[in-house]
N, C-alpha and C positions, 0 to 999 in steps of 0.2 A: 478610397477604402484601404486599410491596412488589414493586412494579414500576415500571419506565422505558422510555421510547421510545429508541430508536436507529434515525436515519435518514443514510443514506449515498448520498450525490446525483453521479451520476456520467454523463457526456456520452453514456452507452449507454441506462444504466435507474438508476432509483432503488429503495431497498430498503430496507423500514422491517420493525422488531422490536419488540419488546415480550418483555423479559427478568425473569425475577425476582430478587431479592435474591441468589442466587446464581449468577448470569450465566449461568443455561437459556434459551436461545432460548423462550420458550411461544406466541406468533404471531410470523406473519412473510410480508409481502403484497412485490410485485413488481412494478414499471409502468415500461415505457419511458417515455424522456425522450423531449421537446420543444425539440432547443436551436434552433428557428426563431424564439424571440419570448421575450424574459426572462418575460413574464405568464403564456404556455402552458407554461413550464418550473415557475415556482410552482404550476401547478394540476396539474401529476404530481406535484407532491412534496403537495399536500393529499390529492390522490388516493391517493397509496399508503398516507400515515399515516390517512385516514378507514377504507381497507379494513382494514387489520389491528385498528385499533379494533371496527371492526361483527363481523370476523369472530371478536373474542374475546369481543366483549359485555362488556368491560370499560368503566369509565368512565371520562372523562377525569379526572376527581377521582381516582381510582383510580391516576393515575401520578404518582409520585415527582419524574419530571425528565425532561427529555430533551434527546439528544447528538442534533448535526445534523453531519456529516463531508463538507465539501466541496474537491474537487479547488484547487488555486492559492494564491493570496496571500489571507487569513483577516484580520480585527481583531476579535481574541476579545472583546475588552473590550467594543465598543461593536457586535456582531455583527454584521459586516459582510463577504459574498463581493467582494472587492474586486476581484481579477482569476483567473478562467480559461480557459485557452487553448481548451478545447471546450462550453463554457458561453455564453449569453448575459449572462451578469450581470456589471458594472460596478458598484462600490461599489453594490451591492444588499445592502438592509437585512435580510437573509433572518431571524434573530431577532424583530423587532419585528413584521414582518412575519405572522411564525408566531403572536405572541402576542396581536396583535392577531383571528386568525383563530379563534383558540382558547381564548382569553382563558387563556392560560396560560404563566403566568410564568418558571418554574426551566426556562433552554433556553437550553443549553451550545453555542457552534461551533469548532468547529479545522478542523483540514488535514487531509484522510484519512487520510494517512501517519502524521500523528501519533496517531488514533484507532486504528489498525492498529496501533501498537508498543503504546499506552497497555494494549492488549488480551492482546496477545501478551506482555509485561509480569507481567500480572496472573495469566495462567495458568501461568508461569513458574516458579512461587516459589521467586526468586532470592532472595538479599540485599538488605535494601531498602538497603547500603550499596553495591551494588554500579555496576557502570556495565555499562548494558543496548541495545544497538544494533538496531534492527529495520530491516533493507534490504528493499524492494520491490523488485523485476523482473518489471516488467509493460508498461503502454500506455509508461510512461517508469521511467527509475531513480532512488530519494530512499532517504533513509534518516531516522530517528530517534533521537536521545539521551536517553535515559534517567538519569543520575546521582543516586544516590541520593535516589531518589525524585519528582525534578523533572526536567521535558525542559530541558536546553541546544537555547535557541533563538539565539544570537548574538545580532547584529544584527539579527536577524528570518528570514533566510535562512539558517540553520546546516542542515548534512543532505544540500545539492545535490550529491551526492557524483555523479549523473548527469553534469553540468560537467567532471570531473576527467579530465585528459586522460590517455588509457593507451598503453601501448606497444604492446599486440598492435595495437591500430588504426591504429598507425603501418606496418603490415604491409598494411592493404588501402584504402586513401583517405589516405595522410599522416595528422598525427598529430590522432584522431579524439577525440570525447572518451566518456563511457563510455555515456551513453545512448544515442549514435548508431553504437558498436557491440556492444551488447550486448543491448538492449532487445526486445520484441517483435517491433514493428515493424523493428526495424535486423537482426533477425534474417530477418524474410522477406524486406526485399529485399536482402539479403545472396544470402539462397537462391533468391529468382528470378537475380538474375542469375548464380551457378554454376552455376545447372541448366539457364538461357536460355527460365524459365516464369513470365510474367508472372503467372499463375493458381494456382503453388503457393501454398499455405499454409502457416502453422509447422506446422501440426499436421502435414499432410503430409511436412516436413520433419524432424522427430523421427521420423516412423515411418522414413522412409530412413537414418538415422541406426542406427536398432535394429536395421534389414535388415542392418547393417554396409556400406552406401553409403559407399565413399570418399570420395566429393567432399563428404557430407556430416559423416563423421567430420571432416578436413580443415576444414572450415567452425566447425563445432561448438568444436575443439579451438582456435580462433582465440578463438572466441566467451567460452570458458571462460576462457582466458588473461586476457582484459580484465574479468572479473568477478574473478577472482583477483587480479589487479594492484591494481583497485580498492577489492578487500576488505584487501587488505595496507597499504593507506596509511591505513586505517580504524585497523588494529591498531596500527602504529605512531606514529598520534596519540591516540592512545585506552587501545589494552589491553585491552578489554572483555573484562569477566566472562562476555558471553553477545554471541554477532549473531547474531539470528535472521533466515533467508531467507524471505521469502514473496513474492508477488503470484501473477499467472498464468503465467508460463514456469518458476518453478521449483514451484509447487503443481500444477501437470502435466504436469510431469518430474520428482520428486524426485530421483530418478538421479544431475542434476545436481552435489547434496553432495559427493561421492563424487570426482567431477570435477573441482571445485573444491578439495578441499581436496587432491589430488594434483598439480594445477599450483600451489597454495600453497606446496607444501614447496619451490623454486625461490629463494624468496624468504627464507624463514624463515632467520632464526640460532638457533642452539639454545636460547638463553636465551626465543626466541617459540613455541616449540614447541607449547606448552600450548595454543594460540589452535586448534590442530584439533580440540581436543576441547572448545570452545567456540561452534564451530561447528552451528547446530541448524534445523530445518526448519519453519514455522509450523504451530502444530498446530491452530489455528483457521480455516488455508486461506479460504476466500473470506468465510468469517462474520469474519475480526479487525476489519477498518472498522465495521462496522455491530454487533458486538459491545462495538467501545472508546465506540463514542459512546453507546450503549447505559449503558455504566458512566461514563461522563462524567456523564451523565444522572444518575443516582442513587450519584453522588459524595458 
């Protein structure tokens, strides 16, 4: 049996796996982050990859590879976390780093987004000619490109599709761009201030929504508008064969779909039509990051 580590390092907790050649989760350990000190942040990430190791009794001989999925600006080549915004690490060597701790060599890094699509991807079975889109909506909005078979990375920033500025957001703060109105976080203080509760939450804020709460229908329907606007400019530079939605506002709401792709028809010309039923919900939910770098790993 072959197996790989997959570890996914993220400003809350980090989350390490060990998957087999068939990309089964078969351990998988949990340890909040440290982002007070770049040093205390590398000894959660040893931390969580020695737990799942001890608690498989696997050995490290025993794994094939391993995918490391960190938030920001990435240098795959020479594996370096170069900048993120809720991290402590600055051109931190995180690769050599690891290899040196573990004396072990095949250790793959990217940008979590892209270890999220590379996953969501895999369990897809599209077209490998196809062109494969996975959007996050979570702490912030990105997306990933897939084409036939290889990520389109630009110039190195290709995906920022959170940047793009939309027009529902021109409806509540001038013309807003789409992470800062549609995001998590843009989504609760969106809903502290219509409901005048510094202390609501999203989740608080979907249940009023479900109540069929006006002000948060009203809110919501804003919110959807500006994920639709910005999935339409996706379509119309792209096409894609598949967008797949995932992070955490639409992995716990899927409801959402449904939403979006009825403020999509707005936009659609008939000849786009098809792009609704292209539309699809991640079906690896919180496991895609920490399952792609998982298969990075044992690439």
């Amino acid at each position: 049996m072959t197996y790989a580590l997959g570890v996914d390092i993220g400003g809350t907790k980090i989350a390490t796996v060990i998957i087999d050649q068939n990309g089964e989760i078969y351990k998988r350990s949990e340890v909040s982050s440290d982002p007070s000190d770049k040093e205390k942040m590398f000894e959660q990430v040893i931390k969580s990859i020695e737990m799942v190791l001890d608690d498989s009794k696997i050995s490290i001989s025993d794994i094939k590879g391993m995918g490391v999925g960190v938030p920001g600006k990435v240098d795959r080549e020479n594996g370096i976390a170069v900048f993120q915004n809720n991290l402590p690490w600055r051109d931190f060597p995180i690769v050599s780093r690891l290899q040196d701790y573990f004396s072990f060599k095949n250790i793959v890094i990217d940008n979590d987004v892209y270890m999220a699509a590379f996953a969501e991807w895999k369990v897809s079975n599209t077209n490998k000619q196809d062109t494969f889109v996975y959007l996050t909506i979570s702490t912030g909005i990105s997306c990933a490109i897939i084409h036939q078979g290889s990520f389109m990375r630009g110039n190195g920033f290709a995906g920022e599709i959170g940047l793009f500025p939309v027009l529902a957001g021109a409806s509540l703060n001038g013309i807003e761009n789409l992470e800062k109105s549609a995001s998590g976080p843009a989504i609760k203080k969106l809903a502290e201030q219509r409901f005048n509760n510094p202390d609501l939450t999203t989740s608080e804020f979907f249940s009023k929504y479900e109540d069929n709460d006006e002000v948060a229908k009203t809110l919501l329907n804003e919110v959807v508008g500006s994920l639709a606007h910005g999935i339409y400019s996706i379509i119309c530079l792209l096409d894609p064969h598949w967008i797949v939605l995932g992070g955490g506002v639409v992995n716990k709401n899927p409801f959402l779909l449904e939403l979006i792709k009825e403020s999509l028809k707005q936009y659609l010309i008939p000849e786009q039509q098809h792009s609704l039923e292209r539309l699809h919900i991640s079906r690896l939910k919180g496991d895609s990051g920490i399952v792609g770098a998982a298969l990075k790993g044992i690439e």
